[in-house]
C-alpha positions in Angstrom: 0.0 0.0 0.0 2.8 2.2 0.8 3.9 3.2 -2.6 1.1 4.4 -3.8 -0.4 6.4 -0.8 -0.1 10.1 -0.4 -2.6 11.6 1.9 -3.2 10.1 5.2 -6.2 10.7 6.8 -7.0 10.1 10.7 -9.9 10.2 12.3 -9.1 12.0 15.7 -11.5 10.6 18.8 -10.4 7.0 20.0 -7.9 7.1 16.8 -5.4 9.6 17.8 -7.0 11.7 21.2 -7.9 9.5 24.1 -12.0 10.3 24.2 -12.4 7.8 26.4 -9.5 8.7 29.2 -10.6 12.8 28.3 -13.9 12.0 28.6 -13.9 10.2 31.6 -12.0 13.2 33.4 -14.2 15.9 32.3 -17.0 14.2 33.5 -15.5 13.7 37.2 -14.7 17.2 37.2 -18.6 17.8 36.6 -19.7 15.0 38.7 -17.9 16.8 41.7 -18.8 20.6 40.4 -22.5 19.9 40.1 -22.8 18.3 43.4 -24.5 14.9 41.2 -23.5 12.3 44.4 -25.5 14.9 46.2 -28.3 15.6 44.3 -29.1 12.2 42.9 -27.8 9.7 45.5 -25.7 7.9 42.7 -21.6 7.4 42.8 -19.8 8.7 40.3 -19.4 5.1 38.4 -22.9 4.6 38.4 -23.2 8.1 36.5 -20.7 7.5 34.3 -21.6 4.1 33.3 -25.1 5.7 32.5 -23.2 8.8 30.8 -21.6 6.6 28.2 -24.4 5.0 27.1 -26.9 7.7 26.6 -23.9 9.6 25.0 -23.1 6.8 22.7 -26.7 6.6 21.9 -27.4 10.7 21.2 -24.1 10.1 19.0 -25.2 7.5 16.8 -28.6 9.5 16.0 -26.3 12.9 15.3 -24.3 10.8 12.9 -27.8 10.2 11.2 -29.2 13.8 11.7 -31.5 12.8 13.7 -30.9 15.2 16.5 -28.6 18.9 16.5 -25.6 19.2 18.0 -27.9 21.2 20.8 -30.2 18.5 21.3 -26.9 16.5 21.6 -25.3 18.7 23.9 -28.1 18.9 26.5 -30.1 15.5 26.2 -27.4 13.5 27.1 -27.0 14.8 30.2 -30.5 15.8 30.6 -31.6 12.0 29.6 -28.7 10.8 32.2 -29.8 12.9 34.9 -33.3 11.5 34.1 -32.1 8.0 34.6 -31.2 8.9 38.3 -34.6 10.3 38.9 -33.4 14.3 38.8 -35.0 15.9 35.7 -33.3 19.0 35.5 -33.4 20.9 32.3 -31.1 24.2 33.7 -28.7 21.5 35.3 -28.3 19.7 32.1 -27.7 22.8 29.9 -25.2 23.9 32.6 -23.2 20.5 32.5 -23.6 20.7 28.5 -21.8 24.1 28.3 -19.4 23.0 31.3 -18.4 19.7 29.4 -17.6 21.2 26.2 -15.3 23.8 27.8 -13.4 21.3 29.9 -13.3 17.9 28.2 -11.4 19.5 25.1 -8.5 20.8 26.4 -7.8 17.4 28.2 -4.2 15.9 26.8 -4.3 12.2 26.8 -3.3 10.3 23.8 -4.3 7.1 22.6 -1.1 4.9 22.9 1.6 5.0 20.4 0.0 8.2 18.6 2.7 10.3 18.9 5.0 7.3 17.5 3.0 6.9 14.7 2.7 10.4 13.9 6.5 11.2 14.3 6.8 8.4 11.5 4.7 9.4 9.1 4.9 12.8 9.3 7.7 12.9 6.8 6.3 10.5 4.2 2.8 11.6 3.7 0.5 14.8 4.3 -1.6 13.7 6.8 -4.9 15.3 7.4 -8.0 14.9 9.7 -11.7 13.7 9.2 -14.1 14.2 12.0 -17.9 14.1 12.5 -16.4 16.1 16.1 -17.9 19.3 16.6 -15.7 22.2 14.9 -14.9 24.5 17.6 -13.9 21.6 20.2 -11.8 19.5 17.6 -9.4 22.3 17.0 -8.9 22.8 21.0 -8.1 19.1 21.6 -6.0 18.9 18.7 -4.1 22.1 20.5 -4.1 21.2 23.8 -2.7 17.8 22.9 0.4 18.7 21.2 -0.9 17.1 17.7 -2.2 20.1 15.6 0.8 20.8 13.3 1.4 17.3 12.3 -1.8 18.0 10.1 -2.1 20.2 7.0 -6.1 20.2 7.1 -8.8 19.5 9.7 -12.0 18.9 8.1 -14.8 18.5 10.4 -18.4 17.3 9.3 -19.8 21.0 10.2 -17.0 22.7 7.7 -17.8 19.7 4.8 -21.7 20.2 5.5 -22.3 16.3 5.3 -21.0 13.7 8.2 -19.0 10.5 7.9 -19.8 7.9 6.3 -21.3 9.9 3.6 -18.6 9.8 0.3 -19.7 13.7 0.4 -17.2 13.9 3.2 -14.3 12.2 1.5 -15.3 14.2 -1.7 -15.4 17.0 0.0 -11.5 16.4 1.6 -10.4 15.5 -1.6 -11.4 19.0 -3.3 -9.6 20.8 0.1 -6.6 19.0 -0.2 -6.4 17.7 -4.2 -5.9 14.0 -2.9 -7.7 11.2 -5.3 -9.0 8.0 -4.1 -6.1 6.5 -5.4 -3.7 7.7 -2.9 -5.9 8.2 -0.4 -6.1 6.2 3.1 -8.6 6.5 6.2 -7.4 5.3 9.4 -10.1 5.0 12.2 -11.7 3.4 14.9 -15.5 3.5 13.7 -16.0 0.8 11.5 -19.1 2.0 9.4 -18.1 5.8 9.6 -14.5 6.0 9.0 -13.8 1.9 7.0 -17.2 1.8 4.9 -17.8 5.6 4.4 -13.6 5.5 3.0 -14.7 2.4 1.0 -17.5 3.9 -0.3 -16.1 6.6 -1.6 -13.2 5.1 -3.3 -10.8 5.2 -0.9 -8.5 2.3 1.4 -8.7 2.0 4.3 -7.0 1.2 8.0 -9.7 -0.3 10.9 -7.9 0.6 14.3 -9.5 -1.8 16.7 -7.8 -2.7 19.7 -10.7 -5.2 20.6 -11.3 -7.1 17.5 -13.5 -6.6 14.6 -14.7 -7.4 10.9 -11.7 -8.6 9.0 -13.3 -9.4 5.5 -11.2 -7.7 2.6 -10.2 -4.6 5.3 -7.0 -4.4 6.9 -7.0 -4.0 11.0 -4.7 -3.5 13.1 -5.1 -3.6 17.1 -2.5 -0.6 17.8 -1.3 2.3 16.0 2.2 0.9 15.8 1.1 -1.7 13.0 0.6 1.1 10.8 4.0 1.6 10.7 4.4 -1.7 9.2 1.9 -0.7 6.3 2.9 2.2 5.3 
């Protein structure tokens, strides 16, 4: 694959920036801030456990427009909060705006990022595609030392159309004059980041540290491996 690749393409959350680890930071610092243990009676695990689900739920419908990025923002906590029997619109807006301000500027990497990065950086124009919200993306790519490894950061707000529409790929093809010939997607979503690349022409690289679909797309279960493929 490697001679013919030009433009590398990353997806950034659970690819390259730690969501998870960030994540789970930010929403301590709230848990503790917002008095939750108090108010609801819950520990902070059993909030977070509940956190992640609704929030991997209210993610899934964005990716298919079926809520705003407002709706997003506030019903996950809102419908979390719910969950623990304290309905509380104002509390929920307040840990929305909180959340968005704190979790981005959070540093963690996934392992072996930086590695990887420090590789290819010198063999390819690497680039990002994110469904991630435009003015948080550009604070965690900041904050986490990563930002001028990449020549452009196209978010789903900037191309108007979200992953795994080919409109996104097309889209990051026009913005940085890659083809789908020399064009690879590395990410950790299999149907947004490996099908919507596929789709739309492109290779791809499925980073999944806990297993996955192997079929006719290449995996690999660290960053590292990419080394070894391109």
């Amino acid at each position: 694959m490697r001679h013919s690749i030009e433009h590398v393409f990353f997806d950034l959350d659970r690819t390259l920036w730690d969501f998870d680890t960030n994540s789970r930071e930010a929403i301590r610092e709230l848990f503790v801030r917002f008095r939750i243990g108090h108010l609801t009676g819950a520990e902070f695990e059993v909030f977070h456990s509940l956190y992640q689900g609704v929030n991997e739920q209210y993610w899934e419908r964005y990716r298919k427009a079926q809520v705003t990025q407002s709706e997003l923002r506030r019903g996950r906590f809102f419908d979390s909060l719910c969950q623990l029997g304290h309905a509380d619109m104002e509390l929920a807006d307040a840990m929305g705006v909180a959340y968005v301000d704190i979790s981005p500027r959070k540093t963690a990497l996934v392992d072996g990022a930086l590695e990887l990065l420090d590789y290819l950086n010198c063999r390819y124009a690497l680039h990002i595609i994110t469904n991630g919200f435009e003015e948080v993306q550009h604070i965690k790519l900041e904050s986490s030392g990563i930002r001028d490894f990449f020549g452009e950061v196209i978010t789903s707000e900037r191309a108007g159309v979200k992953k795994p529409d080919a409109g996104i790929f097309r889209f990051a093809e026009q913005v940085t004059h890659a083809l789908p010939t020399n064009a690879v997607m590395i990410g950790d979503h299999f149907e947004a980041d490996v099908m919507g690349a596929v789709q739309a022409g492109w290779r791809s690289i499925y980073f999944s540290p806990d297993g996955g679909p192997d079929g006719d797309h290449l995996n690999v279960s660290t960053l590292r491996e990419v080394m070894g493929i391109l």
